[in-house]
C-alpha positions as CSV (number, residue, x, y, z in Angstrom):
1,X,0.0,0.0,0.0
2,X,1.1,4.0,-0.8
3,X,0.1,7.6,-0.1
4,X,-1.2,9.2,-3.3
5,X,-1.7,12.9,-3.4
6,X,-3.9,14.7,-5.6
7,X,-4.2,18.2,-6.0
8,X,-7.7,19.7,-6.1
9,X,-7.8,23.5,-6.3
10,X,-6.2,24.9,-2.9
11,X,-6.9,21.4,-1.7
12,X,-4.2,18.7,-1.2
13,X,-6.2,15.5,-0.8
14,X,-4.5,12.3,0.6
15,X,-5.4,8.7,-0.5
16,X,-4.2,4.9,0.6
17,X,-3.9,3.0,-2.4
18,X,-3.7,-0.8,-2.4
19,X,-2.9,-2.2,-6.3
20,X,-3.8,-6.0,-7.3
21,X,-4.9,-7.9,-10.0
22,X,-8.3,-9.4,-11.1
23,X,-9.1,-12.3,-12.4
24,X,-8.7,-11.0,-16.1
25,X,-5.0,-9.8,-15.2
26,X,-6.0,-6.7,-15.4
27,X,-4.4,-4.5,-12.6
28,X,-7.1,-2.7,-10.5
29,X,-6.9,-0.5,-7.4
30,X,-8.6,0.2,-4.4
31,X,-8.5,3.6,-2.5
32,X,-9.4,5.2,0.9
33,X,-9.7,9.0,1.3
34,X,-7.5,10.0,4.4
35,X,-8.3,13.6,4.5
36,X,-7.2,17.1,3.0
37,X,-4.3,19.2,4.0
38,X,-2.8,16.5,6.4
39,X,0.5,16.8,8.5
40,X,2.4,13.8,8.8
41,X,0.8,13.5,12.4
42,X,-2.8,13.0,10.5
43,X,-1.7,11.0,8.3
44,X,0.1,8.6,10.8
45,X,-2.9,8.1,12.8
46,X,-5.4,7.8,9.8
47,X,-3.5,5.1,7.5
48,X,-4.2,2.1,10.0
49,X,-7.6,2.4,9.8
50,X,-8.0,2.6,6.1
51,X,-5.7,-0.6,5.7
52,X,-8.4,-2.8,7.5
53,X,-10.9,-1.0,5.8
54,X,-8.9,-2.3,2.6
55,X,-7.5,-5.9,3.9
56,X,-12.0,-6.2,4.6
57,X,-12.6,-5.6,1.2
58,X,-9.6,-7.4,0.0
59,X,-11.1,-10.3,1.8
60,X,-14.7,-10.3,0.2
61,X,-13.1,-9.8,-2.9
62,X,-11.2,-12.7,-2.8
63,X,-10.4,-16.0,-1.3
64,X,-7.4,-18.2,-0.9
65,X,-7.9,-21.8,-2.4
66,X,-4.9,-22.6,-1.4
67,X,-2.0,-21.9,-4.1
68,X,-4.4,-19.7,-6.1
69,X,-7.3,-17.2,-5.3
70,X,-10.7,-16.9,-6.4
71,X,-12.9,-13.8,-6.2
72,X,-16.7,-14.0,-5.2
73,X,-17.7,-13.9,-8.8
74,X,-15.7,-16.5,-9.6
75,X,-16.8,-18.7,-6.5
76,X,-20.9,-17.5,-8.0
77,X,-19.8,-18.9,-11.1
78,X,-18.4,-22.5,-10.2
79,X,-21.5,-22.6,-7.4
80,X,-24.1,-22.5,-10.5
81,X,-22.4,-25.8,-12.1
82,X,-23.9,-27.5,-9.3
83,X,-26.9,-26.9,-10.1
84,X,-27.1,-29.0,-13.0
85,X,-26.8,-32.3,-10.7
86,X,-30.1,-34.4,-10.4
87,X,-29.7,-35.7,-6.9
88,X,-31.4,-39.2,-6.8
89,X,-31.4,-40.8,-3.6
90,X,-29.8,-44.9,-4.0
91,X,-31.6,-47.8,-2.5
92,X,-29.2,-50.5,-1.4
93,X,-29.5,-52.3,-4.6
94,X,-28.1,-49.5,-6.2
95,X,-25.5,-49.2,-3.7
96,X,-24.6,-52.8,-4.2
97,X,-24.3,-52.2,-8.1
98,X,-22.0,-48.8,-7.4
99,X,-19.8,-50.4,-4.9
100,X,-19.0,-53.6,-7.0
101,X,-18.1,-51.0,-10.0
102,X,-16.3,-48.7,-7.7
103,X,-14.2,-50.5,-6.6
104,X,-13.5,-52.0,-10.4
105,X,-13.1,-49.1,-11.7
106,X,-11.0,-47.1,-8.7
107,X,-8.7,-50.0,-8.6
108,X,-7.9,-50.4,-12.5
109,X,-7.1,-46.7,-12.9
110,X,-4.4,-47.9,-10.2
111,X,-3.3,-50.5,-12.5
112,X,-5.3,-53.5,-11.0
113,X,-6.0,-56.8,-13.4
114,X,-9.6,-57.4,-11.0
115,X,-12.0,-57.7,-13.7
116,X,-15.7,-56.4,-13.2
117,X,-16.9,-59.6,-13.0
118,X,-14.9,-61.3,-10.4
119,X,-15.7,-58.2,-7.7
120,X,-18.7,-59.8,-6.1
121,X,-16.8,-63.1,-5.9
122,X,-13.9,-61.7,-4.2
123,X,-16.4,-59.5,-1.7
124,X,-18.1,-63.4,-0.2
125,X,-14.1,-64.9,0.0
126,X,-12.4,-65.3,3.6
127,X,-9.0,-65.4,4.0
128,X,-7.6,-64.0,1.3
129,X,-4.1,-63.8,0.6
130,X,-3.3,-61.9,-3.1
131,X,-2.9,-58.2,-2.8
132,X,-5.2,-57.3,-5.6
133,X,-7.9,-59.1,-3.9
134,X,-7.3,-57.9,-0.1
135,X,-7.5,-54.1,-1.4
136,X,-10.7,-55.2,-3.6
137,X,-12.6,-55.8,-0.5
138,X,-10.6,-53.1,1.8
139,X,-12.3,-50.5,-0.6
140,X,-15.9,-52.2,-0.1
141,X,-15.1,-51.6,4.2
142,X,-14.1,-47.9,2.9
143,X,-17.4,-47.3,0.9
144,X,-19.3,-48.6,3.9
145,X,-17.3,-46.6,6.4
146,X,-17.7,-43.3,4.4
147,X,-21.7,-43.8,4.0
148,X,-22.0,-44.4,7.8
149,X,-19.3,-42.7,9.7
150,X,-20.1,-39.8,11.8
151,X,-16.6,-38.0,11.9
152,X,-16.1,-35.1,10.5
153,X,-13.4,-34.1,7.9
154,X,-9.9,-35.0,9.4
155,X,-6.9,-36.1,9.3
156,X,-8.0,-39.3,11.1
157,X,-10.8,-40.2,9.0
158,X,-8.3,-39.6,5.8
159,X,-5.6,-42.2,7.6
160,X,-8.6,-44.9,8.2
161,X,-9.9,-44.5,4.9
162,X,-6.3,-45.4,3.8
163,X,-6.2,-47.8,6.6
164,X,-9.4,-49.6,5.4
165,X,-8.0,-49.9,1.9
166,X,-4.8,-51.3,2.0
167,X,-4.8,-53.3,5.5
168,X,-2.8,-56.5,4.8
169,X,-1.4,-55.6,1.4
170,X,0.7,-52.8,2.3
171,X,2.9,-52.5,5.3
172,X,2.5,-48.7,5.5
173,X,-1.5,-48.8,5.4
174,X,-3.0,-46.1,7.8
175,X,0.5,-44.0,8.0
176,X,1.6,-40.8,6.2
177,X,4.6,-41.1,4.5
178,X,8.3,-41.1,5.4
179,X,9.4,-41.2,1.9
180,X,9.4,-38.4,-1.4
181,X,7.2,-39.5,-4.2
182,X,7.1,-38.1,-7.7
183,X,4.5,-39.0,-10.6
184,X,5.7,-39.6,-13.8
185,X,4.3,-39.8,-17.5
186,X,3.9,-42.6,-19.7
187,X,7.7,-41.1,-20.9
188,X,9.1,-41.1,-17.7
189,X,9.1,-37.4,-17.2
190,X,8.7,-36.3,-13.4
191,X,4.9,-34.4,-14.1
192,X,4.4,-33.7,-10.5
193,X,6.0,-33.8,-7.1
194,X,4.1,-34.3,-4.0
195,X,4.8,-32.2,-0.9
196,X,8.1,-32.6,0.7
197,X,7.9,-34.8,3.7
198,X,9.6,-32.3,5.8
199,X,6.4,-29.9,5.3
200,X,3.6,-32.6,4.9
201,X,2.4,-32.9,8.4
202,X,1.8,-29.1,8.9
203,X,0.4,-29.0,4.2
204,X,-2.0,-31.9,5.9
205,X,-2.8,-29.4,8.8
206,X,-3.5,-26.3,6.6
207,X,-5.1,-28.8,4.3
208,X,-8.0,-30.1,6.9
209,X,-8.1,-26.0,8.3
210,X,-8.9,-24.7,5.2
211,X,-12.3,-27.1,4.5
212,X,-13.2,-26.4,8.0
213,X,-13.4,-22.2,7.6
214,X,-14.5,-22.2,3.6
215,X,-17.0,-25.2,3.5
216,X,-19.8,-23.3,3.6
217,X,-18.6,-20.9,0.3
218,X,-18.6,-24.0,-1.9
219,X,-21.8,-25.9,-3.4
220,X,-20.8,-29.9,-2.5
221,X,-19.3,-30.9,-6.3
222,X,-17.4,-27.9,-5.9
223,X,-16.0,-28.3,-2.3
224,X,-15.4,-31.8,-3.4
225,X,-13.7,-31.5,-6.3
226,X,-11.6,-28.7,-4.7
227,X,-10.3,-31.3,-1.7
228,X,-10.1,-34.6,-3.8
229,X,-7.4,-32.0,-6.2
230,X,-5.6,-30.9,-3.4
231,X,-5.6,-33.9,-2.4
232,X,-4.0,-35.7,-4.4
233,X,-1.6,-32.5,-5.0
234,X,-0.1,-33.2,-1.9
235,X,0.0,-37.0,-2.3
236,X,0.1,-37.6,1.2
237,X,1.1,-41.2,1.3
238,X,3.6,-43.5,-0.3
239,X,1.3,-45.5,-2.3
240,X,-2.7,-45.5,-2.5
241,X,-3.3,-41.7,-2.9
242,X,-5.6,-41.7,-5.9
243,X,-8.0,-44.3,-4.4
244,X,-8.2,-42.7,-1.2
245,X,-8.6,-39.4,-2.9
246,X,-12.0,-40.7,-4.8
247,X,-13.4,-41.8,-2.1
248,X,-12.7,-38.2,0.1
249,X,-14.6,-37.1,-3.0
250,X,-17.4,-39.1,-2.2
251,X,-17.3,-38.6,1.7
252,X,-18.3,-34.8,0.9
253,X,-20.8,-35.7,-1.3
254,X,-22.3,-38.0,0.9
255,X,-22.0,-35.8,3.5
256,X,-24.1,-33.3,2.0
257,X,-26.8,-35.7,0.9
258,X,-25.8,-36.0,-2.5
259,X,-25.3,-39.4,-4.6
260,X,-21.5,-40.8,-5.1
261,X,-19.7,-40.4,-8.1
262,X,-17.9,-43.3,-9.7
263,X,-14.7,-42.0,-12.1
264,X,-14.5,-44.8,-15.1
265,X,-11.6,-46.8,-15.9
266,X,-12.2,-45.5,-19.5
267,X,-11.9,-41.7,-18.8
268,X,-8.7,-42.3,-16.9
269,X,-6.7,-39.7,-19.8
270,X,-9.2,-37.2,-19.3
271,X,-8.9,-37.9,-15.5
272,X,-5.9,-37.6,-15.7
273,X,-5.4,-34.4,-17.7
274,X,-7.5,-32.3,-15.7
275,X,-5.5,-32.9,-11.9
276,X,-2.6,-31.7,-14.3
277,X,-4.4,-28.5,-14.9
278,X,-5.3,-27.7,-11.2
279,X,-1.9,-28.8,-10.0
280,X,0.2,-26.9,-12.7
281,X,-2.2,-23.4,-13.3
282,X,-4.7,-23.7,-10.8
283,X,-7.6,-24.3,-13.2
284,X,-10.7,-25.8,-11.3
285,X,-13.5,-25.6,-14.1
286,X,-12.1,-28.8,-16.1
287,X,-12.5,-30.5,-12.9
288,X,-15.8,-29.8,-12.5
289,X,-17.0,-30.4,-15.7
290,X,-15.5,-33.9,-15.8
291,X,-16.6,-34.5,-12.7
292,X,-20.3,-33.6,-13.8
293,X,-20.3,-35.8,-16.9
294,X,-19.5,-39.1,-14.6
295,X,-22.2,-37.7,-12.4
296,X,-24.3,-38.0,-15.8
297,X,-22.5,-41.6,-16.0
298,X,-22.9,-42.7,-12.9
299,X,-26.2,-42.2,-12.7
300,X,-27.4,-43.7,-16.0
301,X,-25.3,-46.8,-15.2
302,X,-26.7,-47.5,-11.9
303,X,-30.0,-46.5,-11.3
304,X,-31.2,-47.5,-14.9
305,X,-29.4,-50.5,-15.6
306,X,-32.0,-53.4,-16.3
């Protein structure tokens, strides 16, 4: 912020200025009048007020999401997608049908060989021993826990949904991780780094801080496509991220009264693309729209199947 001066007859009026940028680039500026004909006394004891009069309005203006802002028209604007969801309420055969293709589909994005088929089988075994097939029915105890828990966003619930999962196929189920991970391309090229381990306890922190204070801004596909990016931007675990990512996205749907979504195996590119896009410029809208055409998808596949 700076003191402009303007000359105005006989008059020497004062202003605070505060310069930023909107959401077009565009640089903008917002002003407070101090006063006319000030001494350096005046002006001294009149410039705090006017920078919480501007920090309030910076604050309406715009909101912190974390590595990028968005101003209230923009928030208006990503709210109105919403309301193009038809919320249809499922019975439990249609939960039974979306957690058998959940899982299918959640787990062979990851790279599993479970075919569609073979899910219900798996679901009745006891005792079971290959890894595919223990983390095959540790997402079915996830899908249940997330339609019935009572605990609120956190970073326990996110460490027992992980928990849930991968219980008895990998040693490290239910813990952050100790390790740096990177994600690479079909080439090989590093395409994103997750947050370094010495900051990912206080990123998971911030992380579970910011849904509790700005929940209430966001329409539920919005809030939930905002956490399952971030998310999986800060890829808090060694393995197992994506899957436990998909289903946060469904906890805050759920939690809001609003049907699950399943992501399909055969969009996985398109999946795929549009994480790259929030984690490399921000952009949300891709999100959203993907996220409401497997709405459309899951809908028509489970509660009209014959």
């Amino acid at each position: 912020m700076f003191i402009e001066k303007r000359k105005q007859g006989k008059n020497l009026k004062y202003y605070l200025i505060h310069s930023y940028r909107d959401e077009k680039n565009e640089v903008k500026k917002i002003r407070r009048f101090l006063g006319s004909n000030l001494n350096e006394k005046d002006i001294k004891r009149l410039v705090p007020q006017a920078e919480e009069l501007i920090k309030s309005r910076l604050e309406d203006m715009k909101l912190e999401v974390f590595d990028f802002l968005l101003s209230n028209k923009e928030i208006k604007s990503l709210n109105k997608h919403n309301d193009k969801i038809e919320i249809i309420h499922f019975d439990e055969k249609f939960w039974d049908r979306f957690t058998e293709e959940f899982i299918y589909n959640t787990n062979a994005i990851e790279g599993s060989t479970i075919l569609l088929d073979e899910v219900s089988q798996i679901l009745n075994k006891n005792n079971l021993k290959d890894p595919e097939e223990i983390e095959t029915k540790g997402v079915s105890k996830a899908i249940n826990f997330i339609r019935n828990t009572k605990q609120p966003f956190s970073l326990n619930l996110i460490l027992k949904i992980h928990k849930l999962c991968f219980e008895g196929s990998k040693d490290f189920a239910g813990k952050l991780r100790n390790v740096e991970v990177v994600i690479r391309g079909r080439d090989g090229k590093i395409i994103h780094k997750g947050t370094p381990v010495a900051k990912l306890e206080d990123e998971m922190k911030d992380f579970i801080s910011w849904y509790k204070k700005n929940k209430d801004k966001f329409k539920p596909i919005i809030l939930a496509g905002i956490i399952h990016n971030q998310f999986e931007d800060i890829h808090p675990f060694q393995d197992g991220n994506g899957r436990v990512g998909r289903l946060l996205l469904n906890f805050i749907l759920l939690k809001n009264c609003y049907p699950p979504i399943n992501i399909l195996l055969e969009d996985r590119a398109e999946y795929y693309m549009v994480l790259q896009k929030y984690q490399k410029d921000g952009e949300l809208l891709p999100t959203i729209r993907f996220l409401l055409k497997q709405y459309k998808k899951t809908l028509k596949n489970i509660t009209t199947k014959k």
